[in-house]
C-alpha positions in Angstrom: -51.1 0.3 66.0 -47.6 2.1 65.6 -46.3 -1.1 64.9 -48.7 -1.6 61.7 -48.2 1.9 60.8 -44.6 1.7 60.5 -44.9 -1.4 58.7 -47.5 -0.2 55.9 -45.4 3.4 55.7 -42.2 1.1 55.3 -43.9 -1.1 52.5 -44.8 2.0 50.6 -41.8 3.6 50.6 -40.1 0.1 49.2 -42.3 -0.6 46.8 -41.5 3.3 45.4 -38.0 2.8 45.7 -38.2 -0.8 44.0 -40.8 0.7 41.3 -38.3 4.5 40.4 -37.6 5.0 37.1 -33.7 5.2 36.8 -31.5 6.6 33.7 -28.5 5.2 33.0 -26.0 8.3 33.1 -23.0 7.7 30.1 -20.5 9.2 32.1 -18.4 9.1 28.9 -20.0 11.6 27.4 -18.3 14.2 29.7 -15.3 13.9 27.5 -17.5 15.0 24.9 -17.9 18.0 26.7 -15.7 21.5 25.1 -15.8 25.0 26.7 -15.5 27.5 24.3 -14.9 31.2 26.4 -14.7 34.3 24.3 -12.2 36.8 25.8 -12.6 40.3 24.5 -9.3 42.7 25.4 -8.2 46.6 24.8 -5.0 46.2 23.0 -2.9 49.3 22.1 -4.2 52.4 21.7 -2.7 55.9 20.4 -3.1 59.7 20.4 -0.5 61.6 17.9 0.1 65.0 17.3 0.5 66.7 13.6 3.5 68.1 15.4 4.8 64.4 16.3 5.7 64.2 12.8 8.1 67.4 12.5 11.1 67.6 13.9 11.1 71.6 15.2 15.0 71.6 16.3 16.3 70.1 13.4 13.8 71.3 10.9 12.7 68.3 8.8 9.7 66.0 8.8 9.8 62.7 10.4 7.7 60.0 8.0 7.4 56.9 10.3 7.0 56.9 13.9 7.3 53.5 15.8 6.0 52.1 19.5 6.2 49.1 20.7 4.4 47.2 23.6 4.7 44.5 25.1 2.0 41.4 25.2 3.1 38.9 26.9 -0.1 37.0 27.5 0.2 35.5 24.2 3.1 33.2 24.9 1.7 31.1 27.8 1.3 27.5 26.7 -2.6 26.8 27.6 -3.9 29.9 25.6 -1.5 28.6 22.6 -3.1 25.3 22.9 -6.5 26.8 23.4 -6.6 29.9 20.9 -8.8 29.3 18.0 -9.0 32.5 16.5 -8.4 35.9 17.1 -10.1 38.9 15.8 -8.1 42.0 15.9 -10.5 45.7 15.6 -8.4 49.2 14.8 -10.5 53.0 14.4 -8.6 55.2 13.7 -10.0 59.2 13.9 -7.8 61.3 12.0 -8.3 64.8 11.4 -4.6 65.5 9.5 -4.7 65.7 6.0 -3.4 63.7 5.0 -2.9 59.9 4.5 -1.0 57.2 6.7 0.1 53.3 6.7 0.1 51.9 9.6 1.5 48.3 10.2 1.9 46.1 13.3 4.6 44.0 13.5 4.3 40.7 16.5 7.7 40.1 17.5 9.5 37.3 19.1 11.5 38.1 22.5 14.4 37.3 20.1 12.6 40.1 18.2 12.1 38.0 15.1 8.8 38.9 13.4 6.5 36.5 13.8 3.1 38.0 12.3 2.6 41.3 10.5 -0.4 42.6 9.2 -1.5 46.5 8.0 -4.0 49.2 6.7 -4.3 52.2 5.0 -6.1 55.3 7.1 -7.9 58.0 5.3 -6.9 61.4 5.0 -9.2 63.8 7.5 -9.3 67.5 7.9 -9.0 69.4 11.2 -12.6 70.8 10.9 -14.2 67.3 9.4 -12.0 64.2 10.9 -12.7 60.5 9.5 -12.8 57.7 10.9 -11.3 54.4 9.0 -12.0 51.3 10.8 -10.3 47.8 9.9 -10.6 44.3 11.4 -8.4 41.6 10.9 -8.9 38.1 11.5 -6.1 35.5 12.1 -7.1 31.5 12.4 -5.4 28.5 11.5 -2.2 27.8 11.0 -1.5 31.8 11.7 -2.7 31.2 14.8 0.4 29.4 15.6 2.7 32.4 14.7 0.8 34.8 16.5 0.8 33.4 19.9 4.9 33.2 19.8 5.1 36.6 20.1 6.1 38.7 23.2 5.6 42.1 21.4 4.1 44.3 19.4 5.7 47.2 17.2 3.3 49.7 15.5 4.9 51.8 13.1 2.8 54.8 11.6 3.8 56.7 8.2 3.1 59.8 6.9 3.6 60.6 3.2 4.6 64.2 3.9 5.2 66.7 7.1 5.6 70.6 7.5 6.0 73.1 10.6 2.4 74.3 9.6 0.6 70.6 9.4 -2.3 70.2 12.0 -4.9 67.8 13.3 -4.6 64.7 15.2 -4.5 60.5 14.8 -5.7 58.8 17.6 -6.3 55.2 17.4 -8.1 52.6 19.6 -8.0 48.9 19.3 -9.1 45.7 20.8 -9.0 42.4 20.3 -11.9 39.3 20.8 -9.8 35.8 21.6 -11.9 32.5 20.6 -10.7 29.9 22.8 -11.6 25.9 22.8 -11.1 23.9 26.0 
């Protein structure tokens, strides 16, 4: 009686293996395959002073002041291979009044510019500041410049400066990375 019903349980269990439906995987089709991560990243940020642009000891304005930082995740070779586009995001809160350029300049270790790009902020008040915000988008064959750079140099210009000139500029950035794998 075992005997039989091992036999009939072992006839069923063929026929169910024999009688499976079975895809055929394409295991090319994993080449097929891209990952495309989006890496969003704080940048550089800022937080001026009126006074920042007036020299107190020597009595005269200064019209451009310049930092530079370093970003040295740009230059490795899989995110140069991988980076698709990058989408750069500045605000800017400025309650001087008055107006400023403000350019970023991507350097080179050799310190040879290798992108550049810029924007106007608007002039604020101390009691009313205003924010100006400005994105910037590099693809393409910029992309390519971008990613040999090591550096970057903000420089921020003010038209004008006194002993008496208030307010602040403070400025927070970030950047989104578009990668393809």
């Amino acid at each position: 009686m075992i005997r039989t019903l091992a036999i009939s349980i072992s006839t069923l269990f063929l026929c169910l293996f024999f009688t499976a439906c079975v895809r055929d995987t394409d295991f090319d089709q994993a080449e097929d395959i891209s990952l495309s991560p989006i890496m969003e990243l704080d940048l550089i940020y800022f937080n001026l002073q009126a006074s920042d642009f007036y020299d107190t000891i020597n009595g005269t304005p200064i019209l451009t002041l310049r930092d530079t930082t370093e970003i040295k995740f740009l230059d490795d070779s899989t995110l140069q291979e991988s980076l698709k586009r990058a989408d750069f995001y500045f605000k800017f809160t400025n309650s001087i009044p008055r107006s400023f350029q403000v350019d970023f300049e991507f350097l080179s270790e050799e310190n040879i510019i290798t992108y550049e790009t810029g924007t106007a902020v608007e002039q604020g008040e101390v009691s009313t500041p205003v924010i100006t915000e400005f994105t910037h988008i590099v693809e393409g064959e910029a992309i390519s410049q971008l990613t040999l750079a090591n550096k970057v140099v903000v420089s921020v210009t003010i038209p004008s400066s006194n002993e008496n000139l208030q307010g602040t500029l403070n400025m927070k950035s970030k950047t989104t990375y578009f990668l393809e794998y």
